[in-house]
C-alpha beads as a LAMMPS data file, in Angstrom:
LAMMPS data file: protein, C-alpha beads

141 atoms
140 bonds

1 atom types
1 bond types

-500.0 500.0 xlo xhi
-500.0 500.0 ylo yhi
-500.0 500.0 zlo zhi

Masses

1 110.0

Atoms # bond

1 1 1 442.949 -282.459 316.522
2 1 1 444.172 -285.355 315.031
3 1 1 441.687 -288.062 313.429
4 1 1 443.259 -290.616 316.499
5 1 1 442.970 -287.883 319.368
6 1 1 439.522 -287.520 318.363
7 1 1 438.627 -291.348 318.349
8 1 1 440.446 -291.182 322.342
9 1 1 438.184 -288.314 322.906
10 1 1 434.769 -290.321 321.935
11 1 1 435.840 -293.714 323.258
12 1 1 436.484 -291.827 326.661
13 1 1 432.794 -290.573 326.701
14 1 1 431.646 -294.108 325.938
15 1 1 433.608 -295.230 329.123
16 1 1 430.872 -293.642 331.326
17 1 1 428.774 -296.172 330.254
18 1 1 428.481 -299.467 332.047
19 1 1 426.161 -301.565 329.363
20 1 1 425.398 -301.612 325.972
21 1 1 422.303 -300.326 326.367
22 1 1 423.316 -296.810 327.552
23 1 1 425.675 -296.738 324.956
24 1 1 422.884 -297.061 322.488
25 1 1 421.018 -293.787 324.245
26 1 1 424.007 -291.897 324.430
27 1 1 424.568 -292.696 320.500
28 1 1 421.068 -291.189 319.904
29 1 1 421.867 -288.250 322.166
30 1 1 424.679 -287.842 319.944
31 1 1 422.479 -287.670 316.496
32 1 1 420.398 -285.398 318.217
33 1 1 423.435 -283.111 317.629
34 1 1 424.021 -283.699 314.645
35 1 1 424.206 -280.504 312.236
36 1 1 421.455 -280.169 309.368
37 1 1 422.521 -281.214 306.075
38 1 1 421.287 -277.996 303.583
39 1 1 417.972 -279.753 302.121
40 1 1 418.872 -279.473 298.435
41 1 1 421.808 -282.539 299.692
42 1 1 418.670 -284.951 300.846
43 1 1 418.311 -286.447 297.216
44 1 1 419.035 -289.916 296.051
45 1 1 422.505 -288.584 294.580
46 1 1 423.652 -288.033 298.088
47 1 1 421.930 -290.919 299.439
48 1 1 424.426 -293.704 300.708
49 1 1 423.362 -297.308 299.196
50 1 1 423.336 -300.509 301.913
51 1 1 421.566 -298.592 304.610
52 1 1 418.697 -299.815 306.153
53 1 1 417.311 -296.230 306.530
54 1 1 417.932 -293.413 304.510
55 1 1 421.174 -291.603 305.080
56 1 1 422.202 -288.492 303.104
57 1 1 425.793 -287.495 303.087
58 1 1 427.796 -284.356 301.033
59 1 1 431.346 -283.452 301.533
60 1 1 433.518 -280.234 300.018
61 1 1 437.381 -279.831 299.836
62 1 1 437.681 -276.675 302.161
63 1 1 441.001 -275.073 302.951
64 1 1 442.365 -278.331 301.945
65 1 1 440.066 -280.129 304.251
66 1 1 437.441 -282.431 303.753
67 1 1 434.013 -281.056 305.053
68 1 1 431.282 -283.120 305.477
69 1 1 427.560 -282.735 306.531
70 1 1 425.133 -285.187 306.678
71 1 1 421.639 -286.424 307.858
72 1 1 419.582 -289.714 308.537
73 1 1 415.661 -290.615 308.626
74 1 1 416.991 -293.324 311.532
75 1 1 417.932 -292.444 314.904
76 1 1 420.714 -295.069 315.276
77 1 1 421.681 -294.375 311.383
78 1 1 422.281 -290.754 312.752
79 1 1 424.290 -291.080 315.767
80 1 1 426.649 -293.504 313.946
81 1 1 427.312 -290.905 310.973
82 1 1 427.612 -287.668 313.578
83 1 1 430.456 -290.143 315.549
84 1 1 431.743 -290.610 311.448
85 1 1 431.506 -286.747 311.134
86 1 1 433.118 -286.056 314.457
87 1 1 436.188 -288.164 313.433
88 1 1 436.498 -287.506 309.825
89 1 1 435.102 -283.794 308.673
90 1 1 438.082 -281.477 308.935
91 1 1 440.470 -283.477 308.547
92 1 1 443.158 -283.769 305.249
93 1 1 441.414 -285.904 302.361
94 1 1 445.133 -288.060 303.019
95 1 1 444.426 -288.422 306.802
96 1 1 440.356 -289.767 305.595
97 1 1 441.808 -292.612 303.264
98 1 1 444.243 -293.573 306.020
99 1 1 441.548 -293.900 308.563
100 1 1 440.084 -296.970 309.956
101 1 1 437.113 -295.242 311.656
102 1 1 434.702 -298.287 311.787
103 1 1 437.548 -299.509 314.386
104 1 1 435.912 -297.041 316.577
105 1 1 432.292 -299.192 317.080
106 1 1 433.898 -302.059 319.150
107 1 1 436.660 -299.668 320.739
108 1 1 433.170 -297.764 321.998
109 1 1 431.441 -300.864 323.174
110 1 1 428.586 -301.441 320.082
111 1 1 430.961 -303.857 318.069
112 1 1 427.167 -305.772 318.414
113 1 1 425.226 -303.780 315.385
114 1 1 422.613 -305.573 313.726
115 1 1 424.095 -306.757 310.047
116 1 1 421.448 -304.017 308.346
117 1 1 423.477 -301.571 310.850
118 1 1 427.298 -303.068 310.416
119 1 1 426.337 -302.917 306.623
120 1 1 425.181 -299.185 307.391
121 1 1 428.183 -298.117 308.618
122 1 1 430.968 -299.614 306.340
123 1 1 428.429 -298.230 303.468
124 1 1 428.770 -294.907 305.183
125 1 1 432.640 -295.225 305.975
126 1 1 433.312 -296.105 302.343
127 1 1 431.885 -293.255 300.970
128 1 1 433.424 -290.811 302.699
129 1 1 437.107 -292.540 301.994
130 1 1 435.454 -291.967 298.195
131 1 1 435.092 -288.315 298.518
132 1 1 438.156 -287.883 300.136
133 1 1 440.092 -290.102 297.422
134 1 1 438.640 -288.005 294.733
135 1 1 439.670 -284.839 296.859
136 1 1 442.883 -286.192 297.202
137 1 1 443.454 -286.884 293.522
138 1 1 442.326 -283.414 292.361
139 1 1 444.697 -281.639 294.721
140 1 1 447.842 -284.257 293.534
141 1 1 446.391 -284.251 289.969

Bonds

1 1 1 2
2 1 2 3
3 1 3 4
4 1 4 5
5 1 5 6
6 1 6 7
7 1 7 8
8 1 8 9
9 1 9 10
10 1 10 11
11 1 11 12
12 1 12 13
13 1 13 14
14 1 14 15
15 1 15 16
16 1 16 17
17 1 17 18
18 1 18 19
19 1 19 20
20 1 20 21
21 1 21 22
22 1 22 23
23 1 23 24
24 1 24 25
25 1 25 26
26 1 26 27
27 1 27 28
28 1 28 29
29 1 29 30
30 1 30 31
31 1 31 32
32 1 32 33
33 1 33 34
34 1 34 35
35 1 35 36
36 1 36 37
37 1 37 38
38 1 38 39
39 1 39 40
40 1 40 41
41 1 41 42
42 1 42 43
43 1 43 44
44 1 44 45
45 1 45 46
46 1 46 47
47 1 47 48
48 1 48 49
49 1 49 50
50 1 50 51
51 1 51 52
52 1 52 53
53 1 53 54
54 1 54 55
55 1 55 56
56 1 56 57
57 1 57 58
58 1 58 59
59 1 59 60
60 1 60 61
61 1 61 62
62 1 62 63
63 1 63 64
64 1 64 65
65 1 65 66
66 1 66 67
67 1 67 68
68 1 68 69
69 1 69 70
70 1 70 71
71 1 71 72
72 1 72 73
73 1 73 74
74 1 74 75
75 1 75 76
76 1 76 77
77 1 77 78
78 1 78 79
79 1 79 80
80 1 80 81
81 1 81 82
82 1 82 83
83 1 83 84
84 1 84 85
85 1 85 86
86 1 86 87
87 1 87 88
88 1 88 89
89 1 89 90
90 1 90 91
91 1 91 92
92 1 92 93
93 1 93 94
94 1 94 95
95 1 95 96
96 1 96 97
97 1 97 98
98 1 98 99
99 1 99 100
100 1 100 101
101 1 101 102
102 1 102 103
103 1 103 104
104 1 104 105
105 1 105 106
106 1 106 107
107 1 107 108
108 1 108 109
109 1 109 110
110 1 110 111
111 1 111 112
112 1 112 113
113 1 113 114
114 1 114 115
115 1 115 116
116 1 116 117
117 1 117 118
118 1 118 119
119 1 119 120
120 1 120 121
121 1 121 122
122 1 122 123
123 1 123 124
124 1 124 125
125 1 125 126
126 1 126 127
127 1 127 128
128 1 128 129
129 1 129 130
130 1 130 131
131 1 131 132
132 1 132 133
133 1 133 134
134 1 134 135
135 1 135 136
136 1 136 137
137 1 137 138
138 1 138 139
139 1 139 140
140 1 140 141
């Protein structure tokens, strides 16, 4: 799937909801989901500065896609980065830098994060367009 059929895919789930509020429970529903990051990745390399809580994020270059796992101590923190992972991991490190995937909060219904939170998630956004930029340049270099 394509990074923009999978954005259609969560912002139709988000649809159920009526309020902000259930979007917020379904977001932590979401993190509950989200697949463990291997513990040896849960060190302050991998940690992603301008979070309010600690967020841990690793990415590979597999099969010429850009794999990424990763794990918060915050249950809002998480559900934002499994939505990020959702989008982004598989996908061509091209497709990543192209992306606009913090478009996706107000297309869901939480364009109303907190600034620690909105900080958060371009913090989170920007580093994976960094891994896949790197990824990208070792494959063209």
């Amino acid at each position: 799937m394509t990074i923009e059929e999978i954005e259609n895919e969560i912002v139709e789930e988000f649809q159920m909801f009526d309020d902000e509020f259930s979007k917020y429970e379904y977001l932590v529903e979401v993190g509950k989901n989200l697949p463990l990051i291997d513990e040896k990745y849960k060190t302050t390399e991998y940690e992603i500065t301008g979070c309010q809580s600690k967020v841990w994020l690793n990415a590979e270059l597999i099969d010429g896609k850009v794999v990424y796992s990763a794990d918060s101590a915050g249950i809002i923190p998480k559900g934002i980065v499994s939505l990020l992972l959702r989008m982004l991991s598989g996908q061509t490190p091209e497709a990543v830098v192209n992306a606009d995937p913090i478009s996706l909060f107000s297309k869901i219904g939480i364009s109303e994060l907190s600034m620690t939170r909105s900080n958060g998630l371009r913090s989170m956004a920007k580093q994976m367009k960094l891994y896949a930029l790197a990824f990208q340049a070792k494959v063209n270099g």
